[in-house]
TIVO-2410 file (N, C-alpha, C; in nm, 3 decimals):
# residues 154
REC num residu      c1      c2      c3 atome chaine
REC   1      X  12.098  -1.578   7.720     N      A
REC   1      X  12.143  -1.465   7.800    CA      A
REC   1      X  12.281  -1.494   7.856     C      A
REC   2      X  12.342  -1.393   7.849     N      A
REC   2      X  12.506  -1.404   7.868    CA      A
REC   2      X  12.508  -1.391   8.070     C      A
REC   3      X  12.574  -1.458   8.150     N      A
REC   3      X  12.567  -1.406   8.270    CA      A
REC   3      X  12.691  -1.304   8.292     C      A
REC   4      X  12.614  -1.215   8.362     N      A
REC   4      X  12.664  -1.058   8.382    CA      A
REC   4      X  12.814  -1.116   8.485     C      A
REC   5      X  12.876  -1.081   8.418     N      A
REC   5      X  13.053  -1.057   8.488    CA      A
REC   5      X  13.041  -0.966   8.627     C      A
REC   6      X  13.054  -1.028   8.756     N      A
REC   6      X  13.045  -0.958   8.864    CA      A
REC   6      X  13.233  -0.929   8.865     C      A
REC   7      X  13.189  -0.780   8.883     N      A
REC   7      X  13.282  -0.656   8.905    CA      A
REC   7      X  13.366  -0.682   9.043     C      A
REC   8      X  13.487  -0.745   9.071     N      A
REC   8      X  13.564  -0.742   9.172    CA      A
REC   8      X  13.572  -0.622   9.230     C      A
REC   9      X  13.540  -0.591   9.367     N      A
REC   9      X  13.549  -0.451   9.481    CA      A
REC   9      X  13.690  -0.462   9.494     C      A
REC  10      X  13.698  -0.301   9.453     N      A
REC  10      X  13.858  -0.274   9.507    CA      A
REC  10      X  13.868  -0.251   9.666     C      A
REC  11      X  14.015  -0.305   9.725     N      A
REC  11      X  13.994  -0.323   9.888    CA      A
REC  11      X  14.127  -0.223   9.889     C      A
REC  12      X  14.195  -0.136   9.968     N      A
REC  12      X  14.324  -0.137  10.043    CA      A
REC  12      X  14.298  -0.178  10.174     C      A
REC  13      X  14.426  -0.238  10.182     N      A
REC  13      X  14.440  -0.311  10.309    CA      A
REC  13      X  14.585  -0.228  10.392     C      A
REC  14      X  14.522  -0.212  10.513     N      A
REC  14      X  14.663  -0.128  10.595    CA      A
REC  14      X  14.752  -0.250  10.642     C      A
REC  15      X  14.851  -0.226  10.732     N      A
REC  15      X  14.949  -0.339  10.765    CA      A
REC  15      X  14.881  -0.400  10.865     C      A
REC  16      X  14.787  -0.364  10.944     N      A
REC  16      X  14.778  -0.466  11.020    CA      A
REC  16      X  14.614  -0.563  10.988     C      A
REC  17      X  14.622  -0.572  10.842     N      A
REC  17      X  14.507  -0.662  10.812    CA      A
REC  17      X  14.659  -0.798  10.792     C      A
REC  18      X  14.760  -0.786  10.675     N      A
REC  18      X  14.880  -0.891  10.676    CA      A
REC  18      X  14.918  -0.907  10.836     C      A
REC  19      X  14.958  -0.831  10.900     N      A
REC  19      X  15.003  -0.842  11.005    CA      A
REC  19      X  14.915  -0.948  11.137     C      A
REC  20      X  14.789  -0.960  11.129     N      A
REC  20      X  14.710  -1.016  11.178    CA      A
REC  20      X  14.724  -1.171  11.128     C      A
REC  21      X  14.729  -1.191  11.021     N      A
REC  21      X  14.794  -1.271  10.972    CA      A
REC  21      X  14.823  -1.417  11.038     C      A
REC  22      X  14.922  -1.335  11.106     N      A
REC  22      X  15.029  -1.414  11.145    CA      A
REC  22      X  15.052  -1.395  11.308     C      A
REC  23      X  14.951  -1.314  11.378     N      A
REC  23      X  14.960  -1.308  11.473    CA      A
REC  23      X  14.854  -1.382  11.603     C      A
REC  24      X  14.910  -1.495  11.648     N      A
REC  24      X  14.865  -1.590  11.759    CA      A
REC  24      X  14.842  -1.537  11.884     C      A
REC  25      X  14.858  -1.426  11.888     N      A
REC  25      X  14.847  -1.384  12.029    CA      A
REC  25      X  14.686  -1.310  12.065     C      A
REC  26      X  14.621  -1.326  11.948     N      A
REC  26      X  14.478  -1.269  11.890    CA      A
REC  26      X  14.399  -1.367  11.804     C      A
REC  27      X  14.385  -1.491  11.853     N      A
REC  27      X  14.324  -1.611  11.767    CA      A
REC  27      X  14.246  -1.559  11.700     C      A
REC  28      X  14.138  -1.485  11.779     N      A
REC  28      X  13.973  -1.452  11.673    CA      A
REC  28      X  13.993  -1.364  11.590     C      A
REC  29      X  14.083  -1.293  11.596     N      A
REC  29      X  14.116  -1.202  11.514    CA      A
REC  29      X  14.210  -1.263  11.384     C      A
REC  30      X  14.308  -1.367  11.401     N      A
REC  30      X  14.410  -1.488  11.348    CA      A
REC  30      X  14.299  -1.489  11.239     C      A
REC  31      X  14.221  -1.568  11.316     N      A
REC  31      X  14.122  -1.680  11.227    CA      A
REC  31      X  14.068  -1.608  11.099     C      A
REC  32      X  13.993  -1.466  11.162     N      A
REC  32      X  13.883  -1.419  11.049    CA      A
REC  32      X  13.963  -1.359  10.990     C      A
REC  33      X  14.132  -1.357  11.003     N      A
REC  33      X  14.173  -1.253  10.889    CA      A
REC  33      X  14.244  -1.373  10.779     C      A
REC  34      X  14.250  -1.551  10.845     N      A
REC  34      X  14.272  -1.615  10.727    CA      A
REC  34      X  14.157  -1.652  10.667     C      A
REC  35      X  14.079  -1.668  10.708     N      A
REC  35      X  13.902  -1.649  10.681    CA      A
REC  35      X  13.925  -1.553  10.543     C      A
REC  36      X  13.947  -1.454  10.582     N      A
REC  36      X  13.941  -1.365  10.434    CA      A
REC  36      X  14.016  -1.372  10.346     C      A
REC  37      X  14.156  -1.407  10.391     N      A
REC  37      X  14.229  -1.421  10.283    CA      A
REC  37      X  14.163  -1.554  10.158     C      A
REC  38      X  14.097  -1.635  10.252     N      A
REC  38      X  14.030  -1.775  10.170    CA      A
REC  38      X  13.946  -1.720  10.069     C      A
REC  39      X  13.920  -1.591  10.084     N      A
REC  39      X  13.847  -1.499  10.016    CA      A
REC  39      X  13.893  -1.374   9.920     C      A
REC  40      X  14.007  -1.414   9.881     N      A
REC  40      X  14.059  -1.269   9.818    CA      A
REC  40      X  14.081  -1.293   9.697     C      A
REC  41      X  13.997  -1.385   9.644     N      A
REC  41      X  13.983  -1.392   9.485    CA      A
REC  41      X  13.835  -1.299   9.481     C      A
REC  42      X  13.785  -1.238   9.584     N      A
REC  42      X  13.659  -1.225   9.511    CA      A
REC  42      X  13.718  -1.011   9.546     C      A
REC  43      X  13.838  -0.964   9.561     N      A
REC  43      X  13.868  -0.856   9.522    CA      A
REC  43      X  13.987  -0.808   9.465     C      A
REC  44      X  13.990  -0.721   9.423     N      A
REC  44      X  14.102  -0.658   9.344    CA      A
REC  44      X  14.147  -0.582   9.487     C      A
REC  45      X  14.286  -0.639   9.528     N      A
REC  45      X  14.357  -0.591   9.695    CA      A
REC  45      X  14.496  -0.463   9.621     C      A
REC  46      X  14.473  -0.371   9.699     N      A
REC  46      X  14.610  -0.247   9.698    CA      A
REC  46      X  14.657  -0.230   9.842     C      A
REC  47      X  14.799  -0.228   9.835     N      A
REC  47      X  14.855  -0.194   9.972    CA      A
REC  47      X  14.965  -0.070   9.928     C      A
REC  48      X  15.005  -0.004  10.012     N      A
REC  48      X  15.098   0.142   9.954    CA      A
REC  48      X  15.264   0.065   9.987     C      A
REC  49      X  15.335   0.166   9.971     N      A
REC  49      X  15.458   0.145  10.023    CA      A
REC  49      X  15.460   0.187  10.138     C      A
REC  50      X  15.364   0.296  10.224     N      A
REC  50      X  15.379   0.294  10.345    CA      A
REC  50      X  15.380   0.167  10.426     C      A
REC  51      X  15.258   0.035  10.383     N      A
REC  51      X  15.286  -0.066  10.419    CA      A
REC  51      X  15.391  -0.137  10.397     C      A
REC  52      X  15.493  -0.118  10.292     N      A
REC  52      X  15.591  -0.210  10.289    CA      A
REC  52      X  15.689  -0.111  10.421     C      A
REC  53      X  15.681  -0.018  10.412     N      A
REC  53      X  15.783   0.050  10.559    CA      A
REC  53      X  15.719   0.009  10.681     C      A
REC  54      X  15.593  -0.014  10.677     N      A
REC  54      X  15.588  -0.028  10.835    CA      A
REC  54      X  15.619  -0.180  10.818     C      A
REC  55      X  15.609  -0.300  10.759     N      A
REC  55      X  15.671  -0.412  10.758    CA      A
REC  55      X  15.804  -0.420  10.806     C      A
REC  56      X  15.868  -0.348  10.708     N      A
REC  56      X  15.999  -0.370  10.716    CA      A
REC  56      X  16.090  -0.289  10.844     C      A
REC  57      X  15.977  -0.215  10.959     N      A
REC  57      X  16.032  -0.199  11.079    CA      A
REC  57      X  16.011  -0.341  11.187     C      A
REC  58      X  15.932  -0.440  11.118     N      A
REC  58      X  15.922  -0.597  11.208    CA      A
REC  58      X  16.053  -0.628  11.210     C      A
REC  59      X  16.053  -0.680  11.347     N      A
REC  59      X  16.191  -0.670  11.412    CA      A
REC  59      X  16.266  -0.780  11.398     C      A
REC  60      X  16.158  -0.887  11.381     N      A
REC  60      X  16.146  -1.047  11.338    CA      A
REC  60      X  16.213  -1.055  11.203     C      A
REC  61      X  16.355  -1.080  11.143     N      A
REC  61      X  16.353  -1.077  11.015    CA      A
REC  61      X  16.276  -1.236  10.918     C      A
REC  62      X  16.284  -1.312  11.010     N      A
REC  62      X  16.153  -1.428  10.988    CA      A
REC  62      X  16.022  -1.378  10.940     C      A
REC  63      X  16.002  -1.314  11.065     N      A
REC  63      X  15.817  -1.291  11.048    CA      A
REC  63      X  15.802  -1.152  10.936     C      A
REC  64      X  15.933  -1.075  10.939     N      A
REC  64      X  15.884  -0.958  10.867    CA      A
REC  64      X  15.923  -1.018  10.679     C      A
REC  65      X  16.007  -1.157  10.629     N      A
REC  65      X  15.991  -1.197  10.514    CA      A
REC  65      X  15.880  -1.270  10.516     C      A
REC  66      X  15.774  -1.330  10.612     N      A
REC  66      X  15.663  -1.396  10.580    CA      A
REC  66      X  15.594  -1.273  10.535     C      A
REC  67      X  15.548  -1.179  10.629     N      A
REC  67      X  15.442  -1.066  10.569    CA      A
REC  67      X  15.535  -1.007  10.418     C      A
REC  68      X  15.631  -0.978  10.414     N      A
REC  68      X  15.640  -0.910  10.312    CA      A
REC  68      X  15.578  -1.000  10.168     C      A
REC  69      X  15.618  -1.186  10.149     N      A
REC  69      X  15.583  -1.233  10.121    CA      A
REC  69      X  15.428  -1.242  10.089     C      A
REC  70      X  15.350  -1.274  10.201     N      A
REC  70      X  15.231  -1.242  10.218    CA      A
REC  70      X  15.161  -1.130  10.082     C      A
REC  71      X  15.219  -1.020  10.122     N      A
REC  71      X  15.167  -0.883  10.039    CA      A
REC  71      X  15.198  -0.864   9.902     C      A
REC  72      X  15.344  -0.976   9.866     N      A
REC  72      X  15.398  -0.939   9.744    CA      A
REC  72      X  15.279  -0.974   9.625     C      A
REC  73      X  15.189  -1.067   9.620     N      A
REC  73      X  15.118  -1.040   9.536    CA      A
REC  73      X  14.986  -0.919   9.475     C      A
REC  74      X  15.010  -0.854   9.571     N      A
REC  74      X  14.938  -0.706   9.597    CA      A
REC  74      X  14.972  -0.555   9.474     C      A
REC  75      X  14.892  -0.516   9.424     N      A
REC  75      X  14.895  -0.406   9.343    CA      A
REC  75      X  15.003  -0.336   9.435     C      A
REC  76      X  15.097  -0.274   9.433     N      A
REC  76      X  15.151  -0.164   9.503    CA      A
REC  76      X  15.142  -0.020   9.452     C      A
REC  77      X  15.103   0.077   9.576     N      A
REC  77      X  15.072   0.214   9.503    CA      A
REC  77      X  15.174   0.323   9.584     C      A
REC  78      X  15.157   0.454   9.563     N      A
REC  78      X  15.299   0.502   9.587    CA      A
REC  78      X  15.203   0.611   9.690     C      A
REC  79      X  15.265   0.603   9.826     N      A
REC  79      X  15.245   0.697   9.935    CA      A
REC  79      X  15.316   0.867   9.945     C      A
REC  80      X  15.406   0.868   9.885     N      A
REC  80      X  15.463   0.996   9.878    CA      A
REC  80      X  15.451   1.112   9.779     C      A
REC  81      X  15.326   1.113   9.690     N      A
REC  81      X  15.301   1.162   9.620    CA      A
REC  81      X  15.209   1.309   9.690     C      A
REC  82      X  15.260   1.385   9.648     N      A
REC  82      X  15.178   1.566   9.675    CA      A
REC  82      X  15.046   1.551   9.703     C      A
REC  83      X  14.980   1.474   9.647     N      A
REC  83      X  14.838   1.480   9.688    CA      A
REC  83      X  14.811   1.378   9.766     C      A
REC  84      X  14.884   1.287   9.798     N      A
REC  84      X  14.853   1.189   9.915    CA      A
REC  84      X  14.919   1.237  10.049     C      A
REC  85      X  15.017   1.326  10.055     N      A
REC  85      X  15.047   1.415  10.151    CA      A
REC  85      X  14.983   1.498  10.178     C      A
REC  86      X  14.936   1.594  10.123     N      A
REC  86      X  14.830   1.705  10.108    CA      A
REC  86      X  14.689   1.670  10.199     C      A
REC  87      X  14.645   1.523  10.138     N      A
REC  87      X  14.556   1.469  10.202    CA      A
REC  87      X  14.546   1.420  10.310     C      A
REC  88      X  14.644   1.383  10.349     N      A
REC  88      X  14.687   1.350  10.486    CA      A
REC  88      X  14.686   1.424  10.609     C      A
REC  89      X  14.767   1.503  10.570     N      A
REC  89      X  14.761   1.661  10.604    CA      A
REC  89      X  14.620   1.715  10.724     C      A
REC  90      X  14.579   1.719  10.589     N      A
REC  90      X  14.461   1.801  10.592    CA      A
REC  90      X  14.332   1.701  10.692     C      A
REC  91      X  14.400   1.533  10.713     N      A
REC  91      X  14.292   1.466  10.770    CA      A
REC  91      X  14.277   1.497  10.927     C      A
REC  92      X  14.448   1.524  10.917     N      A
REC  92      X  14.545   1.578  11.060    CA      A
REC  92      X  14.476   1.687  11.088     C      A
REC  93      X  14.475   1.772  11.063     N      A
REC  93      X  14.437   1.941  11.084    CA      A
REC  93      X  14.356   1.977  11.106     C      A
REC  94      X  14.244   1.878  11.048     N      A
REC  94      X  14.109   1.903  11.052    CA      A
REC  94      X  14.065   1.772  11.179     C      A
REC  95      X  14.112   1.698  11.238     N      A
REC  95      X  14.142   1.574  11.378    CA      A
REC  95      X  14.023   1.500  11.295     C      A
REC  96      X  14.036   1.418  11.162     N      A
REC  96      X  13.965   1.294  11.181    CA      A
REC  96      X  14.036   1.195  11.201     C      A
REC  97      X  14.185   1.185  11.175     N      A
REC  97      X  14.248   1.085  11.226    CA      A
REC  97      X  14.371   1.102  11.228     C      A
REC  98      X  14.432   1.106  11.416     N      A
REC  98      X  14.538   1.183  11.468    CA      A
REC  98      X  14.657   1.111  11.426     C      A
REC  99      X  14.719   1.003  11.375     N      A
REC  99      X  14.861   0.881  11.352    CA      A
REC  99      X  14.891   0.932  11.221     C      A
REC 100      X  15.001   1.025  11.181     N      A
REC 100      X  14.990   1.027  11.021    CA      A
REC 100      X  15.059   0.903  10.890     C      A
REC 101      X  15.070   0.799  11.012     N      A
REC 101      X  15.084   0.690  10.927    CA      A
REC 101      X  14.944   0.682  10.844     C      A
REC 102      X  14.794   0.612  11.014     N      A
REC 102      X  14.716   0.613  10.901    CA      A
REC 102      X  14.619   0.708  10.836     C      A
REC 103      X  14.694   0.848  10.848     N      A
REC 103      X  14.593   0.917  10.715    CA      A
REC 103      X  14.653   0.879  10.625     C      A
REC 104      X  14.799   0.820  10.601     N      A
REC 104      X  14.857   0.789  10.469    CA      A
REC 104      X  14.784   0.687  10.379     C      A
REC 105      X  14.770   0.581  10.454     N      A
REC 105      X  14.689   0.463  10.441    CA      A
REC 105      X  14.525   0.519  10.385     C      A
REC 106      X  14.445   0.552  10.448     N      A
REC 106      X  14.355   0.636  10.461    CA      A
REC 106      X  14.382   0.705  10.273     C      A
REC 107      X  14.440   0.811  10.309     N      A
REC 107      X  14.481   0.869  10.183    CA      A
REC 107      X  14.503   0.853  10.071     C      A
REC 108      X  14.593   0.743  10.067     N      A
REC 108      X  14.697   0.603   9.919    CA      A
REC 108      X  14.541   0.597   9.876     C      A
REC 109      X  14.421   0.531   9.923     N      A
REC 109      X  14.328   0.495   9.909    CA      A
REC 109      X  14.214   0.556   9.835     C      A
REC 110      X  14.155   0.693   9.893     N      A
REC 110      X  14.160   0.798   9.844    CA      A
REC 110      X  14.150   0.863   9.687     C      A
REC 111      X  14.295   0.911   9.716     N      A
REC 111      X  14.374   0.919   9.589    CA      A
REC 111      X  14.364   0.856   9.438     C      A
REC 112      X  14.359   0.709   9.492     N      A
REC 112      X  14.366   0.588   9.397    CA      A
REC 112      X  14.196   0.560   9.390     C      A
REC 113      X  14.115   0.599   9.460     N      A
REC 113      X  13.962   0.579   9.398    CA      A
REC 113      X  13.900   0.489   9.452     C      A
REC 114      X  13.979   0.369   9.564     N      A
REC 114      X  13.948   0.308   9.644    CA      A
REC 114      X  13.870   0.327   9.759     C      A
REC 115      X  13.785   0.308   9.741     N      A
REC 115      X  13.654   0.347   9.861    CA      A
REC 115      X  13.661   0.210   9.924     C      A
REC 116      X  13.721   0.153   9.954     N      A
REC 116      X  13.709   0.094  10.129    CA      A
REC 116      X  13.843   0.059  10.126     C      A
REC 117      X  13.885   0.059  10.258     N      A
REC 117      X  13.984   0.039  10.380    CA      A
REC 117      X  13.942  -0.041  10.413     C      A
REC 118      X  14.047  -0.171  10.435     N      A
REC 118      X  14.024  -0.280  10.526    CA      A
REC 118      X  14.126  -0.291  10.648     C      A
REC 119      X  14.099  -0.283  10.786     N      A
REC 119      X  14.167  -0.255  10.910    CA      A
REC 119      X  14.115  -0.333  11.034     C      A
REC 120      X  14.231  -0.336  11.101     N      A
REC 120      X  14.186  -0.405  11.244    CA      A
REC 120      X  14.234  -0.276  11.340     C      A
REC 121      X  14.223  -0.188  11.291     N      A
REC 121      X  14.278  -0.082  11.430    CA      A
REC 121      X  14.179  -0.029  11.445     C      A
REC 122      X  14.086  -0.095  11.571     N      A
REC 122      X  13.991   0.018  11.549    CA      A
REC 122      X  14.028   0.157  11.642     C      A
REC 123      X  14.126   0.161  11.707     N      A
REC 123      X  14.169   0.278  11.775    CA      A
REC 123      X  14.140   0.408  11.721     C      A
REC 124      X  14.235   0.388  11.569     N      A
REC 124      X  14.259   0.492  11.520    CA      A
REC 124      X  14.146   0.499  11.377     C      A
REC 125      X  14.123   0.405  11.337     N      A
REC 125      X  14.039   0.366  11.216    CA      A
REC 125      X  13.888   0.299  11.180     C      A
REC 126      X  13.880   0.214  11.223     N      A
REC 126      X  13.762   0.167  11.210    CA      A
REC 126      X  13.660   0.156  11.339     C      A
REC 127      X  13.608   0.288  11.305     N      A
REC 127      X  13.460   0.357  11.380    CA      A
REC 127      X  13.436   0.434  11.314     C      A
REC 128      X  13.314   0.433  11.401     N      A
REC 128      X  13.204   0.521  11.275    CA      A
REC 128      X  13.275   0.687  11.319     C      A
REC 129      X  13.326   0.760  11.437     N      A
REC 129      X  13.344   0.888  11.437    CA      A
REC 129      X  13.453   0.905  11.373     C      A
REC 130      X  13.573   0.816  11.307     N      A
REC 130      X  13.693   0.824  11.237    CA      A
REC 130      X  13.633   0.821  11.078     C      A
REC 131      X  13.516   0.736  11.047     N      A
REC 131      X  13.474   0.764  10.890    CA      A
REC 131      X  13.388   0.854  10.858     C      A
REC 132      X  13.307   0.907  10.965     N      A
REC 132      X  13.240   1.042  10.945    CA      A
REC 132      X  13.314   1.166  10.949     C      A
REC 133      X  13.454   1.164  11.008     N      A
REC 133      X  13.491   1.318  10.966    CA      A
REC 133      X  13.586   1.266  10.852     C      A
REC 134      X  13.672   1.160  10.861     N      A
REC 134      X  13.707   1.157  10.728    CA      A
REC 134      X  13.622   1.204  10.576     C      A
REC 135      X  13.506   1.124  10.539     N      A
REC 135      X  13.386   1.133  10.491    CA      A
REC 135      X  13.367   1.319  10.498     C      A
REC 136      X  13.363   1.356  10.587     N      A
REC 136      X  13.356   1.534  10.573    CA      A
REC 136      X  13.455   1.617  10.504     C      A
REC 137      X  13.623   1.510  10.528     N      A
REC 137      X  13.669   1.584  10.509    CA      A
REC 137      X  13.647   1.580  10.289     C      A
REC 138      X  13.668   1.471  10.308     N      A
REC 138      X  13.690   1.405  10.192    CA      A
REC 138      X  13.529   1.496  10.109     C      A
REC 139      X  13.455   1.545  10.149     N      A
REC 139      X  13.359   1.605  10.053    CA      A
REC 139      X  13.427   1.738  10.026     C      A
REC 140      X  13.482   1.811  10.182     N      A
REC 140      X  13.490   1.966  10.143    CA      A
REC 140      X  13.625   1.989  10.044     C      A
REC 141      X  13.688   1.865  10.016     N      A
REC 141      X  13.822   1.855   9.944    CA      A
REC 141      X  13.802   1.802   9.842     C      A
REC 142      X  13.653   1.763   9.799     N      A
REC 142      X  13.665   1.712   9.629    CA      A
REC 142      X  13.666   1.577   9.635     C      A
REC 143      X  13.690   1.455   9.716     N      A
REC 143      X  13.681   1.342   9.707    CA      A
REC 143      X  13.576   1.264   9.721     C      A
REC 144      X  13.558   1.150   9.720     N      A
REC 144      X  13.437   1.058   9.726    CA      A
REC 144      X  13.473   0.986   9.848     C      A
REC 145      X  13.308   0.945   9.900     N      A
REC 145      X  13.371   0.869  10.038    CA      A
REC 145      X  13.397   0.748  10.059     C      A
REC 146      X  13.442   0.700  10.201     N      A
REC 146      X  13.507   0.561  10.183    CA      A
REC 146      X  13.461   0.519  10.295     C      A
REC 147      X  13.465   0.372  10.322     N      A
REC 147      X  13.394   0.274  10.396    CA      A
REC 147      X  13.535   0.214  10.457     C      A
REC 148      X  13.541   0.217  10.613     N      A
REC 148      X  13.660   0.164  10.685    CA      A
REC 148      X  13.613   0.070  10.773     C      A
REC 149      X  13.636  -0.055  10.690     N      A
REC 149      X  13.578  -0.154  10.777    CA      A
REC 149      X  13.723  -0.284  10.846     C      A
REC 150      X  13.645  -0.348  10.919     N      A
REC 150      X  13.762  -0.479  10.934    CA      A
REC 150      X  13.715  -0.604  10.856     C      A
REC 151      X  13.804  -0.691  10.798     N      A
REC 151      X  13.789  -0.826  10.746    CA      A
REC 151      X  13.683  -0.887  10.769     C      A
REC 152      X  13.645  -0.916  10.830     N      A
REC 152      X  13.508  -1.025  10.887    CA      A
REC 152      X  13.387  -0.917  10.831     C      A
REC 153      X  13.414  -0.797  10.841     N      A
REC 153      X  13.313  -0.729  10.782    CA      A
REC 153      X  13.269  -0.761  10.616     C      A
REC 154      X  13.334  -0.809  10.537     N      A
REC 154      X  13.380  -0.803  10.423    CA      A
REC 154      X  13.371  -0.984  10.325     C      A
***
């Protein structure tokens, strides 16, 4: 018997899963997000170009070539496309999630067939009332739903 090839989970990751990274001012949060990275052979990772813009507003030109670094081995997918706007949009309009950075994020994801989001914001993102209307919206618009979790989840 041949052993069955386990299928790598596709992840997008928003900026502040890299961004965590590297940030000491949040140890437990530090830790479990190099914790995962010790772990990112076991997925196929996408980040948009919205993440390379919000990088490249780090003010740090040090810290903002470590993250960019960081990400460069990452699928890159394209945020400005009609239907990742559209979708965005519409995540806005309908209030599952008010920052239209991350419906972009949210969206790139989406779009691309990626059913989970990996995030540390849970402000704006990771709770359950931000993936249930997403999840609503994403049915009455034709899409499939997605799972917005943080690193340690994962």
């Amino acid at each position: 018997m041949h052993a069955e090839m386990k299928k790598k989970i596709t992840l997008y990751l928003d900026t502040s899963v890299p961004s965590a990274y590297f940030d000491d001012t949040k140890p437990d949060r530090q830790k479990e997000t190099k914790a995962f990275w010790d772990r990112l052979d076991q997925y196929h990772i996408y980040i948009s170009d919205q993440v390379l813009k919000e990088i490249n507003r780090t003010p740090d030109q040090s810290r903002r070539n470590q993250l960019l670094e960081l990400v460069r081995p990452f699928e890159l997918l394209p945020s400005e496309t009609t239907e990742v706007k559209e979708l965005a949009e519409e995540y806005l309009i309908r209030g599952a999630i008010s920052i239209i950075e991350d419906a972009i994020h949210v969206a790139v994801a989406i779009v691309n067939r990626i059913n989970t989001v990996a995030s540390w914001n849970y402000q704006h993102l990771v709770k359950l009332r931000t993936k249930r209307e997403v999840n609503a919206v994403n049915l009455v618009t034709g899409y499939d739903p997605i799972e917005i979790v943080d690193p340690s989840m994962l």
